[in-house]
C-alpha positions in Angstrom: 0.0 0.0 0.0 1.3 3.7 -1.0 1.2 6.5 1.3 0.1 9.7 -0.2 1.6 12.7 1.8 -0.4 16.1 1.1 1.1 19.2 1.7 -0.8 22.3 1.9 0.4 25.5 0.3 -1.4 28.8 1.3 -1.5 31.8 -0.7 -0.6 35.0 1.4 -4.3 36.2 1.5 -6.0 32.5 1.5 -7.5 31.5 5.1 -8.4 28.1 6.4 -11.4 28.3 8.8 -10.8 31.3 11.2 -7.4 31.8 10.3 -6.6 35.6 10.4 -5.3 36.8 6.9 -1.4 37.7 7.2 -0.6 41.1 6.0 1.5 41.4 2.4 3.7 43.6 0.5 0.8 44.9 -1.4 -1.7 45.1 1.2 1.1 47.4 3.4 1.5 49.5 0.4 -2.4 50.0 -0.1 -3.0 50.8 3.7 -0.7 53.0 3.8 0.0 54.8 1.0 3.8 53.7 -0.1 5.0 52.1 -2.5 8.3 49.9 -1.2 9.1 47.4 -3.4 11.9 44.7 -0.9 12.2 42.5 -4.0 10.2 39.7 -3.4 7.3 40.2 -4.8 4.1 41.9 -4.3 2.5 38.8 -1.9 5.2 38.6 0.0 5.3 38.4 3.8 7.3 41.0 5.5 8.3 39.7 9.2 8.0 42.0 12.3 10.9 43.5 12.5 11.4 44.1 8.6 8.2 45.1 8.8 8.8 48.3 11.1 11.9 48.6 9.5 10.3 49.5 5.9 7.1 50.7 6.9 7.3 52.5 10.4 5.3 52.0 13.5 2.0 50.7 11.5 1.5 47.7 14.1 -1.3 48.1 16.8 0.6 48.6 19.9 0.8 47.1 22.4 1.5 43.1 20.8 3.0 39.6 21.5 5.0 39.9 17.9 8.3 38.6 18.5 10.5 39.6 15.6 10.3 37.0 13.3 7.0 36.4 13.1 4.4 37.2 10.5 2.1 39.7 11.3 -1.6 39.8 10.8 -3.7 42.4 8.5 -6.0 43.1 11.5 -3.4 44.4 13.4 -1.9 47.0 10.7 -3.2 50.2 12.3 -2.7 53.5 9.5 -2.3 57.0 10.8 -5.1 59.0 9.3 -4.1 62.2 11.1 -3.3 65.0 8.6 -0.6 68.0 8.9 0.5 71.0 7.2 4.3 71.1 7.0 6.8 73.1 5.5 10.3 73.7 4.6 13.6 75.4 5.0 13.1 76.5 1.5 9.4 78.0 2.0 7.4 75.0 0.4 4.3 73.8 2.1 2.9 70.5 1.8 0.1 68.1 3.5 1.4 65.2 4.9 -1.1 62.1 6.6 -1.9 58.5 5.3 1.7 57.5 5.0 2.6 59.8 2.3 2.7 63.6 1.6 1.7 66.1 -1.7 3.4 69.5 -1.8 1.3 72.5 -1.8 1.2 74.4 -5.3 2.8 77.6 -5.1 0.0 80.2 -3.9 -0.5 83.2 -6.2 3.3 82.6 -6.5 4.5 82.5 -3.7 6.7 79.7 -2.1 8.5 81.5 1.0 5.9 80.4 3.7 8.8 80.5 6.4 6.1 80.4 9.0 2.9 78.1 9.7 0.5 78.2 12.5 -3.1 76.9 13.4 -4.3 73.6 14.3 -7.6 71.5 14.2 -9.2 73.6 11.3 -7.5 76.6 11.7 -4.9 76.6 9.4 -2.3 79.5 8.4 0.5 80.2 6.6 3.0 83.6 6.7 4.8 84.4 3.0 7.7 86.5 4.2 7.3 88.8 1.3 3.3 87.6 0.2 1.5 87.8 3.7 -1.0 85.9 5.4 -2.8 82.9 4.0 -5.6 80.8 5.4 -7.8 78.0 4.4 -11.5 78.7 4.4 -13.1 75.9 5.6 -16.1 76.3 2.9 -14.1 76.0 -0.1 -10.6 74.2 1.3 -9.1 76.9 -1.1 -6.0 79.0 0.2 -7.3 82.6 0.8 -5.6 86.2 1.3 -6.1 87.2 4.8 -3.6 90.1 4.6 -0.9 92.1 3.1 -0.1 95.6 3.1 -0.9 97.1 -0.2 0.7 100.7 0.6 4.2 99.5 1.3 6.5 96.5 0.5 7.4 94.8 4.4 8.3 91.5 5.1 6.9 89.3 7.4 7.5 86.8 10.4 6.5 85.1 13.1 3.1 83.8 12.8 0.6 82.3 16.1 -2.6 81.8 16.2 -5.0 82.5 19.1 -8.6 81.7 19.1 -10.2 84.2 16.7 -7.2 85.2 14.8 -3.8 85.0 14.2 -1.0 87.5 15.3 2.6 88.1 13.1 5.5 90.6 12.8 5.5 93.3 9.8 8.2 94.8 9.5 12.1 94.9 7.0 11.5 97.2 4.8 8.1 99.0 4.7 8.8 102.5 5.8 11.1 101.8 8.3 8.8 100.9 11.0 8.1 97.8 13.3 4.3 96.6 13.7 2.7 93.7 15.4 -0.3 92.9 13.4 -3.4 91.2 14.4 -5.6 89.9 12.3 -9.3 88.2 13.2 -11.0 85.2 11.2 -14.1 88.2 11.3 -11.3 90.3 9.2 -11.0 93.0 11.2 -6.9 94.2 11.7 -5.2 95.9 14.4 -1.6 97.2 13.5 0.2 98.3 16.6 4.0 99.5 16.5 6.4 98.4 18.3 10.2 100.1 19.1 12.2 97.5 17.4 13.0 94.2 15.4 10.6 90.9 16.6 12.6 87.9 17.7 10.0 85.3 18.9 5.8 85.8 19.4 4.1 82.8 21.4 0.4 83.0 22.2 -1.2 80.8 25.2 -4.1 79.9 27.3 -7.0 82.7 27.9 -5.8 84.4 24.4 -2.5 86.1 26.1 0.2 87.1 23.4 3.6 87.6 24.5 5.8 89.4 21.7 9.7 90.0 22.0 11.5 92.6 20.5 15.1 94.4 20.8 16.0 97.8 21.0 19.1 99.4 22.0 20.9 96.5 23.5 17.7 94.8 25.4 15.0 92.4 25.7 11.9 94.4 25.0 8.4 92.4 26.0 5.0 93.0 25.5 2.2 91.0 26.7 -1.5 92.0 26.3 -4.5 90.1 25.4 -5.1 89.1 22.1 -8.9 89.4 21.7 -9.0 92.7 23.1 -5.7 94.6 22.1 -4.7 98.4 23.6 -4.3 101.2 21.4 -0.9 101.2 22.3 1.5 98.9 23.4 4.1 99.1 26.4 7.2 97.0 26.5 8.7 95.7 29.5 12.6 95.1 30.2 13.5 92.0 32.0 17.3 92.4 31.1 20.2 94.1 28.7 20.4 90.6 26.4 19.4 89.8 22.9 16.3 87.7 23.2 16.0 84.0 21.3 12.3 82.7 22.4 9.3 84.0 24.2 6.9 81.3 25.7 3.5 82.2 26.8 1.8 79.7 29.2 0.0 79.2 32.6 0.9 78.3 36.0 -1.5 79.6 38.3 -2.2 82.7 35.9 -0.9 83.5 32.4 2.8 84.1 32.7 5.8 84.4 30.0 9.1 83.0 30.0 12.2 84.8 28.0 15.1 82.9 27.0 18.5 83.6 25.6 21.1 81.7 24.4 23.5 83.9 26.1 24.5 82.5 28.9 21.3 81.0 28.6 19.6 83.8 30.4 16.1 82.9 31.4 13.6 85.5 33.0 10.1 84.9 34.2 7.0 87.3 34.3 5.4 87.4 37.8 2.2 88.7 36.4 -0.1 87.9 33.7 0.4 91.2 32.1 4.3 90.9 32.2 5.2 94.6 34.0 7.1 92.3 36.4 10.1 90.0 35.6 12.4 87.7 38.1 15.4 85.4 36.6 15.5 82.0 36.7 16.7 80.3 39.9 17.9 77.3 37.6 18.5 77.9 33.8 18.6 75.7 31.4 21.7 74.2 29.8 20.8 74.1 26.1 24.2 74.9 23.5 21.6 75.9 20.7 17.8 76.5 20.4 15.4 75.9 17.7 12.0 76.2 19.9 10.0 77.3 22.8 6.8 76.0 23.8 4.1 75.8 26.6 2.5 72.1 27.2 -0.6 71.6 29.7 0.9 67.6 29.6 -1.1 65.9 31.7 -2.2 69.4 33.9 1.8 69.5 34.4 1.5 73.3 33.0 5.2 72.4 31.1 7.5 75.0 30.0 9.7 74.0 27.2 12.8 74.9 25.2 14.6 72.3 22.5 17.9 72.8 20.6 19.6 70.2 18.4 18.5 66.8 20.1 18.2 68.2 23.7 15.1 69.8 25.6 15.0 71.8 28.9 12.0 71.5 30.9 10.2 73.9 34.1 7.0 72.3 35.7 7.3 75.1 38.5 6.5 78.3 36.7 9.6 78.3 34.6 11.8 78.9 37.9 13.9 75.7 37.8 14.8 73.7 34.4 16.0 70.2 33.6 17.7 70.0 30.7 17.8 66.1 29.3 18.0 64.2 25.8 14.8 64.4 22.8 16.2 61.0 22.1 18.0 59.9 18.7 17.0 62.4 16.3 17.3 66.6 15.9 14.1 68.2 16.4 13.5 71.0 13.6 9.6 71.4 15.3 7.4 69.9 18.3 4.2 70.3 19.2 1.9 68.8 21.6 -1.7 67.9 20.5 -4.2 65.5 22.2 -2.2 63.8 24.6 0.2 62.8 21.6 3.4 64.8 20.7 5.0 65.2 17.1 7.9 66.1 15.9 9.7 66.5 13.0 13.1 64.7 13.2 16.7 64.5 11.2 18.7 61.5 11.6 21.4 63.0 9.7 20.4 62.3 6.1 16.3 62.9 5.8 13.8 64.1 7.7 11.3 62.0 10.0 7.5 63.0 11.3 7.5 60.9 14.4 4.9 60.4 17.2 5.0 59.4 21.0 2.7 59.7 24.3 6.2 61.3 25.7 8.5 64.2 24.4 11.3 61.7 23.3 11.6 59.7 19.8 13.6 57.0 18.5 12.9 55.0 15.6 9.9 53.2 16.7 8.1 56.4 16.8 8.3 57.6 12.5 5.1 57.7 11.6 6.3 58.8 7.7 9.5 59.9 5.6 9.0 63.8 4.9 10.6 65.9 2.5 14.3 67.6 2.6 14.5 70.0 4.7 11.0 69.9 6.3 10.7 72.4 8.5 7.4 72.8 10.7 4.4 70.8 11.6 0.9 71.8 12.6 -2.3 69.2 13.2 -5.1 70.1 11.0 -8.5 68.3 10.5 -9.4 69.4 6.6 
């Protein structure tokens, strides 16, 4: 008597019974938008750790997987969320579903050094072009403002709940404005005695703006939705200024920081006529941003440079300065309990995500373009 042996041969997307369908080249591509190609075909089976290697962090977390183990198409989770980023070069583009689309150039104008916004507020600043927003009713890019007397440029764009706020200024007649600009159109140009260096807007609609002039840090902090005819600055010291941060801790307060030395001053009022130094700084060697964070009702004050962060939970009196993780932060923001970032390892640039304010490569959520520069959250 012969014995037949029968050997069953499976398909990638075949199932026996209740057998969950493993997850293939092709399907990976499809859910998330790419297009890698590892040379085996397009129903090939990626393992784990291949898997994270070519496509990112698109497994449901937390899992059993060990790394050599197939993984199953139930558990490939896609990142819907959608951003507006943009470049070192002034591009924009809109990043979300594993892959990105740059943003034709808007009534010619690619210099948008400066995004703000978030949810559905979205805004872009043209250094030479003005401000640009999306309407909502027709997702077309709109012109909120420029000055039509004069030529200025422009910097330095927030957003606060009814409007956005930027700096006008180089060029123009000489001048220095702070301009505010509602979503109802009305504008409110106030002048201000020099050059802008940082403008950071925070809870309850406070805007904190810092200029220079003659040698010193020259603050002004007023409320956004109802601005004075006039604006008074406020000296906390005789140093060139690098950030402004406005948060909360109690009350609205502001934090100014300098690279020099590193100089950090607080405000000791929401209206900022008051200002104390640090009693720890922080110990950064460069700095690309400051931000305010409510993480967790921690009311965090933050300041990043290269892949470093420095951190005050009291007020912005004492600061911890400690690693982002592997990569070099060009932008962070904190959104939803989640924080992004845009990353460099060295040779591209990275938009990762994490519950905590540090990244490594577990955290990419896609491949961005050169030289990407800022990231906002947007829901359009």
């Amino acid at each position: 008597m012969r014995m037949v042996r029968r050997y069953l041969y499976l398909k990638p997307n075949e199932e026996i019974n209740t057998m969950s369908r493993i997850v293939t080249q092709d399907k990976l591509n499809e859910l998330t938008g790419k297009s890698i190609d590892y040379g085996q075909g397009g129903g090939y089976c990626p393992y784990y750790d291949l898997l994270l290697s070519l496509w990112g962090q698109v497994v449901k977390q937390p899992n059993n997987y060990r790394s050599n183990q197939l993984v199953k198409e139930e558990d490939i989770v896609v990142n819907k969320d959608l951003f507006l980023i943009n470049a070192e070069t002034g591009s924009l583009y809109f990043a979300g579903g594993g892959t990105y689309a740059q943003i034709p150039a808007i009534d010619g104008h690619e210099d948008f050094m400066y995004i703000a916004g978030g949810g559905e507020a979205i805004g872009a600043l043209s250094m030479l072009g003005g401000l640009y927003v999306v309407n909502q009713s027709t997702k077309q890019w709109e012109l909120k403002y420029k000055d039509t007397v004069r030529a200025y440029g422009y910097a330095h764009l927030a957003r606060f709940s009814t409007g956005w706020v930027f700096y006008k200024g180089a060029r123009g007649d000489g001048k220095n404005y702070v301009i505010i600009v509602y979503d109802d159109g009305t504008v409110k140009e106030r002048s201000v005695v020099g050059p802008v260096s940082s403008i950071s807007t925070g809870p309850y609609d406070y805007c904190c703006v810092g200029a220079s002039y003659q040698g010193g840090a020259r603050i002004y902090t007023f409320l956004a939705t109802s601005v004075p005819d006039s604006l008074t600055y406020y000296t906390p010291g005789m140093f060139t200024l690098s950030a402004v941060i406005q948060g909360f801790h109690s009350s609205p307060r502001s934090v100014v920081y300098s690279t020099t030395s590193n100089y950090t001053y607080v405000s000791t009022n929401p209206t900022g006529t008051q200002w104390t130094a640090a009693t720890t700084r922080p110990q950064l060697t460069a700095l690309t941003k400051g931000l305010y964070a409510n993480e967790a009702g921690t009311n965090t004050f933050m300041l990043i440079g290269n892949n470093m962060k420095s951190v005050s939970t009291d007020r912005g009196n004492n600061w911890t300065t400690s690693t982002l993780g592997e990569y070099t932060l060009t932008d962070l923001i904190y959104v939803d309990s989640n924080w992004y970032a845009i990353g460099s390892n060295g040779t591209k640039r990275l938009l990762l995500q994490n519950t905590a304010s540090t990244f490594d490569q577990s955290n990419k959520i896609l491949d961005l373009p050169d030289y990407s520069r800022q990231v906002i959250k947007i829901n359009t």
